[in-house]
C-alpha positions in Angstrom: -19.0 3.4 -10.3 -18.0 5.2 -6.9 -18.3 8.6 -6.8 -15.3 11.0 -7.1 -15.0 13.7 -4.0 -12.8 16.8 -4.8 -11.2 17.7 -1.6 -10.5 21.5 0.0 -7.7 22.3 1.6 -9.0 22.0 4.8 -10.0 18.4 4.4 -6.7 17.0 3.0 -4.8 18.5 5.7 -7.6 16.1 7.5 -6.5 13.3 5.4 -3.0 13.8 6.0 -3.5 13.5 10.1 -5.2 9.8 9.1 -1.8 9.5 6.9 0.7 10.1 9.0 -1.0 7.7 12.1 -1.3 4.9 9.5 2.4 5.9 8.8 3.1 5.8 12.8 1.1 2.8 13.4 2.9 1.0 10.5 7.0 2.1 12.2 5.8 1.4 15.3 4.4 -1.9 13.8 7.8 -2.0 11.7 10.1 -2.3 15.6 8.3 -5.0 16.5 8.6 -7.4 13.0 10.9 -10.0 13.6 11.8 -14.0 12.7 9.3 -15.2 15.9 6.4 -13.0 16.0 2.9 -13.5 14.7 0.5 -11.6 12.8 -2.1 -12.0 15.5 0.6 -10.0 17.8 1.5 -7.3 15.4 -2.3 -6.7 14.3 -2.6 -6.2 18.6 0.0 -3.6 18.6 -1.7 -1.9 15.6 -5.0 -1.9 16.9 -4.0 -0.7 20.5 -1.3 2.5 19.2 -4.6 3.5 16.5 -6.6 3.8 19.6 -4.6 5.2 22.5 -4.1 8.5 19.7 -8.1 8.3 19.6 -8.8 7.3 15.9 -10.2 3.6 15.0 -9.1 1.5 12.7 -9.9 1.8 9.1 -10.3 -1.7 8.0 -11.4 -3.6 11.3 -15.4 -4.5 10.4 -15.3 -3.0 6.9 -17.2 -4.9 4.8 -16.9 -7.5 7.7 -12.4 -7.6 7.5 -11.8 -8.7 11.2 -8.8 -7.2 11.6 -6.7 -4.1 12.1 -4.0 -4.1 9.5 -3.4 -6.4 5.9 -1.0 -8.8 7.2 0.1 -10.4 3.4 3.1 -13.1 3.3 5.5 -14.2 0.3 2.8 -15.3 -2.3 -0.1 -13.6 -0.5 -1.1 -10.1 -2.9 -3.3 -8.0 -0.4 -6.0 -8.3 1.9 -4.6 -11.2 4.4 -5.6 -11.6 7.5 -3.4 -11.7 10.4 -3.0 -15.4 11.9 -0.9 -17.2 14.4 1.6 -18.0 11.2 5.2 -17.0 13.4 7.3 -15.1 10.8 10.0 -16.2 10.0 13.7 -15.3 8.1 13.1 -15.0 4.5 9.5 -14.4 4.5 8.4 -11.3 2.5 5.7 -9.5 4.9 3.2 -6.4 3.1 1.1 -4.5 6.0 -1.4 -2.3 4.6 -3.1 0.0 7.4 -5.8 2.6 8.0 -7.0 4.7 10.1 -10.5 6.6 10.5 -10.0 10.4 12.3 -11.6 13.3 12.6 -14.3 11.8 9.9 -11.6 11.3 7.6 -9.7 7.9 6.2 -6.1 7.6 5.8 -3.7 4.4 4.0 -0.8 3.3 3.1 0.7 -0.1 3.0 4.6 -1.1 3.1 6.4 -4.4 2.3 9.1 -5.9 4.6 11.9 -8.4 4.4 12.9 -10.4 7.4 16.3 -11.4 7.4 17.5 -12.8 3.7 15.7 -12.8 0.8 17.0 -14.0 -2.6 18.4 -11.4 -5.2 15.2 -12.0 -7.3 12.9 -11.3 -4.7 14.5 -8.2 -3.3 14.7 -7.0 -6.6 10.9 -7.1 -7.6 10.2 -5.2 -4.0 12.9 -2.2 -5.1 11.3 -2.0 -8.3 7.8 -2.1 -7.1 8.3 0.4 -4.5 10.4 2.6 -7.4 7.3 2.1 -9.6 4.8 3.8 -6.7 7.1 6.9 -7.4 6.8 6.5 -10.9 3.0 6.7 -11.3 3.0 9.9 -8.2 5.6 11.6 -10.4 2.5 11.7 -12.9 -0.3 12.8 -10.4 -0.4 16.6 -11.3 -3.2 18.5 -12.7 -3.6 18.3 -16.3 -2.3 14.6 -16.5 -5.0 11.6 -17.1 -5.3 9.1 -14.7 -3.9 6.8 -17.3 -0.5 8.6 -17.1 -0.3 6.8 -13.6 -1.2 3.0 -14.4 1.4 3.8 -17.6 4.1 4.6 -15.4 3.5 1.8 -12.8 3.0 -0.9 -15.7 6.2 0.6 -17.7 8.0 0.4 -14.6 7.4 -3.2 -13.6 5.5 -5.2 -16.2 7.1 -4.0 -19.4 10.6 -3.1 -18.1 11.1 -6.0 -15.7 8.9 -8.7 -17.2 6.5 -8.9 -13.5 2.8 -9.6 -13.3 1.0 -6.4 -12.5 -2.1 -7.1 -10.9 -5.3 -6.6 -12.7 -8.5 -7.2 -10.2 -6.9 -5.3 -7.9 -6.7 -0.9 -7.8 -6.2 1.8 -5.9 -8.6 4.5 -5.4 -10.1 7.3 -4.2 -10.4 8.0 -0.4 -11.9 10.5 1.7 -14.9 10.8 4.3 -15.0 7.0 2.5 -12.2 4.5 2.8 -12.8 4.0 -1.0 -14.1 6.5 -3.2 -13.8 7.4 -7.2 -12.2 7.2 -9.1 -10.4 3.7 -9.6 -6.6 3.6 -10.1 -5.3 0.7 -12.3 -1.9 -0.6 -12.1 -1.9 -0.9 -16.0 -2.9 1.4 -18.9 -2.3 3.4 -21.7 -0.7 7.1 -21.3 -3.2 9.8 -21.9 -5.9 7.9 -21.4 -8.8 8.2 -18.4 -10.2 10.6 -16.7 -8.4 14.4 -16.4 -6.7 14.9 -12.7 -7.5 17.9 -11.3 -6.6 19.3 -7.8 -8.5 18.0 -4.9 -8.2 14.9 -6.0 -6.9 12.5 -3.5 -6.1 9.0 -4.1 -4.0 5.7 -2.8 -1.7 4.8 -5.3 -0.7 1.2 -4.6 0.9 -1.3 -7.2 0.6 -4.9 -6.9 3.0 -6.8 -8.8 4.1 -10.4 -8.7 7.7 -12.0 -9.6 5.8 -14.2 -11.8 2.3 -14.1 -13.9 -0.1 -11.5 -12.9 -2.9 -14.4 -12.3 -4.7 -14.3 -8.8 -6.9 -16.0 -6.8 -8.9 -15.6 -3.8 -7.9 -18.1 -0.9 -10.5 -20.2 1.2 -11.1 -17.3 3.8 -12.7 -15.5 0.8 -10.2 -12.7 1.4 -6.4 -13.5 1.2 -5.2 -12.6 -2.7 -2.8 -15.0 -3.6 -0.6 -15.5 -6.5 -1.7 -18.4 -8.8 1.4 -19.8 -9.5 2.8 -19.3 -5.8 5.5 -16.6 -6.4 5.9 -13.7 -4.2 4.6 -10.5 -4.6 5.3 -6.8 -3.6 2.5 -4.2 -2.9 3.8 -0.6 -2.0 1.0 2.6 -1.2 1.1 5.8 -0.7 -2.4 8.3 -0.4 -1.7 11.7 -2.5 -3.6 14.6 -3.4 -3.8 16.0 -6.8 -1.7 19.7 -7.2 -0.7 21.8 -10.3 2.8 21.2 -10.1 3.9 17.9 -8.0 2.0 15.5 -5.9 1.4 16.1 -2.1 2.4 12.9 -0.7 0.2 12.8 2.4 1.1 9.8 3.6 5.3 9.2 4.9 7.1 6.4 4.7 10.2 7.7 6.4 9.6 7.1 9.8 8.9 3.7 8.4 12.5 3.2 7.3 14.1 4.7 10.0 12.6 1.7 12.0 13.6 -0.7 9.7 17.1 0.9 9.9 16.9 0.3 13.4 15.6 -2.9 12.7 18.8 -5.5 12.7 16.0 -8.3 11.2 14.6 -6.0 8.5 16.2 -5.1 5.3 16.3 -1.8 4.0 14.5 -1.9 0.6 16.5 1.3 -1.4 15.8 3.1 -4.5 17.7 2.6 -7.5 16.0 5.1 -9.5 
């Protein structure tokens, strides 16, 4: 098991620099995402804003991922890799980003609609994004780590009837883009290891319209959904307090440029 790194102060403010330039990267990434562009050109435009603020990119090389962002289309999970595929109205599009600064990781992913979507598809990326608040609603001190994957798979799986993810988590991040402890999507409340403050994870449920059931496709990294529905992937990275959860990632800016966005759909909260 990966070790779990309590965090001072000092380091999460760290953490939340790397948050807030994946957060940047991913609205400046956000005006560009239209019916006609390619993953290829948006991963450019990633790659080339991470650098000119003097950070690298979190994923490009790790563990041998080519690329700057997790480019992910309709039935695609997590972990795709930006092609020459030209986007197109009615494609589903999740972009996960990171960032290495200042020795320190930051992440956070975000799912986009271009143009119209059907009613059942839109609804599964409300409800997905709603569940991400959910299971941070539950990351104080005191709570188990359990109380999160309860609140996400309550949300979604049991509430809505979706396929919550199971071979994929989030996790802990730090001076190491993944780090203890391992954050289900599923589980039982009360259950899991105690949160305590200075703990600073990625939250990020995976959920599919249809069965939970993945595979890996031929590139031996894409996630796909096994019976080819779409699926919604939301993240935030958050560090542990007594109270409420310091979201140190922001996905406003984010939705300001999809706002600004005529191709883009605004994906709202219903709870």
């Amino acid at each position: 098991m990966a070790t779990v790194y309590y965090k001072t102060d000092s380091e999460i403010e760290l953490i939340r620099k790397s948050c807030l330039l994946v957060c940047a990267t991913l609205t400046e990434v956000a005006s560009h995402l239209k019916d006609g562009i390619s993953g290829t050109e948006l991963d450019q435009i990633a790659e080339a804003f991470i650098r000119d603020h003097g950070a690298a990119p979190g994923f490009k090389g790790y563990r041998d991922f080519p690329a700057t962002l997790c480019i992910s289309k309709n039935d695609e999970v997590v972990h795709g890799i930006p092609s020459d595929y030209i986007f197109k109205n009615g494609d589903i599009v999740s972009i996960d980003c990171g960032v290495y600064w200042d020795e320190f990781f930051g992440d956070a992913a975000y799912t986009f609609a271009i143009g119209t979507i059907d009613d059942d598809t839109l609804e599964l990326l409300v409800n997905t994004k709603e569940s991400l608040y959910k299971g941070i609603e539950q990351a104080v001190a005191g709570n188990r780590l359990g109380d999160i994957s309860f609140a996400i798979q309550d949300h979604t799986e049991k509430s809505k009837g979706y396929g919550v993810v199971r071979e994929l988590v989030g996790h802990g991040i730090g001076r190491n883009l993944h780090e203890g402890p391992e954050v289900p999507n599923y589980g039982s409340r009360g259950r899991g290891p105690l949160l305590k403050e200075g703990l600073v994870i990625a939250i990020e449920p995976m959920v599919n319209l249809g069965s939970k059931s993945v595979k890996t496709a031929k590139d031996n990294w894409t996630i796909i959904t096994k019976d080819g529905k779409p699926s919604a992937h939301y993240e935030h990275t958050i560090a542990v307090r007594k109270d409420k959860a310091d979201i140190l990632s922001d996905h406003a800016g984010i939705e300001t440029a999809i706002k600004n966005n005529p191709e883009l759909i605004e994906i709202s909260l219903k709870s």
